[in-house]
C-alpha positions as CSV (number, residue, x, y, z in Angstrom):
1,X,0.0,0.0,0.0
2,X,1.4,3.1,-0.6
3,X,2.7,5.4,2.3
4,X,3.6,9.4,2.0
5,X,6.0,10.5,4.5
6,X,5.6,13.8,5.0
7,X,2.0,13.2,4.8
8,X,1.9,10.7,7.6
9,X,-1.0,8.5,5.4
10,X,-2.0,5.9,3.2
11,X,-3.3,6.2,-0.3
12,X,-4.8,4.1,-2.6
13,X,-3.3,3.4,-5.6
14,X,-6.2,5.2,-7.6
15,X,-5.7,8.7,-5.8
16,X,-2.2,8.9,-6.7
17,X,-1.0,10.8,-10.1
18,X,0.3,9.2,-13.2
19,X,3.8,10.3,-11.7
20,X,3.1,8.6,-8.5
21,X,2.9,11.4,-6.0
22,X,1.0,12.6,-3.5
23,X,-2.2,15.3,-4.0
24,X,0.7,17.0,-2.4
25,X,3.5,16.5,-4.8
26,X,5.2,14.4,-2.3
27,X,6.9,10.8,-3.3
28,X,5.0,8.2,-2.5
29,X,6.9,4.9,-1.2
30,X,5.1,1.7,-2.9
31,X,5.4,-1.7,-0.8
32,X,5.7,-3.2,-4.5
33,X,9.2,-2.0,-4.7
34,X,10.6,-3.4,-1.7
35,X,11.2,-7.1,-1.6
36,X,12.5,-9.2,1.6
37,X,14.8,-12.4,1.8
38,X,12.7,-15.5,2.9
39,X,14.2,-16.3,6.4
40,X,16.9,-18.9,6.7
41,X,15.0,-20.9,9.0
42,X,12.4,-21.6,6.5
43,X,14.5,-23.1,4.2
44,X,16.0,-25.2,7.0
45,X,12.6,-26.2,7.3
46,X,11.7,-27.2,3.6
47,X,14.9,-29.1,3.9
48,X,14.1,-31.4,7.0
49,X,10.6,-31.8,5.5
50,X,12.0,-33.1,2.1
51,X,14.0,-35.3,4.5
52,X,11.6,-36.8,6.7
53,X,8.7,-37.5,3.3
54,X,11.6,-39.2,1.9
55,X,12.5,-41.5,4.4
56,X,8.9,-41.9,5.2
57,X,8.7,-43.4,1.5
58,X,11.5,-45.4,1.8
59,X,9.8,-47.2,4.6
60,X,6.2,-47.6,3.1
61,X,8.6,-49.5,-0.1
62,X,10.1,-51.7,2.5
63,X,6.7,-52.3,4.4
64,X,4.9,-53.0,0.6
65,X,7.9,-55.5,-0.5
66,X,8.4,-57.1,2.7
């Protein structure tokens, strides 16, 4: 959503100009521009996930050939 500064508010994307400022000729800062890192511990996550479904399906080929 974007945010003006020196205004102190929010604006909807339809009240902004074509330029992208403010009624008040300020700069508007867009949350579309800024992007974040997906935390390490996510990953870390996916990772001992992928490890436990694939020893999980190493035991349900052992339980269906034994």
């Amino acid at each position: 959503m974007p945010w003006c500064e020196p205004c102190g508010r929010f604006y909807n994307p339809n009240t902004l100009r074509s330029d992208g400022t403010c009624a008040n000729n300020h700069p508007v800062a867009d949350a579309k521009g800024a992007s974040t890192k997906v935390p390490w511990h996510f990953w870390m996550l996916l990772i001992a996930l992928g490890i436990y479904l694939g020893w999980r399906v190493i035991q349900g080929v052992v339980w269906l050939a034994g």
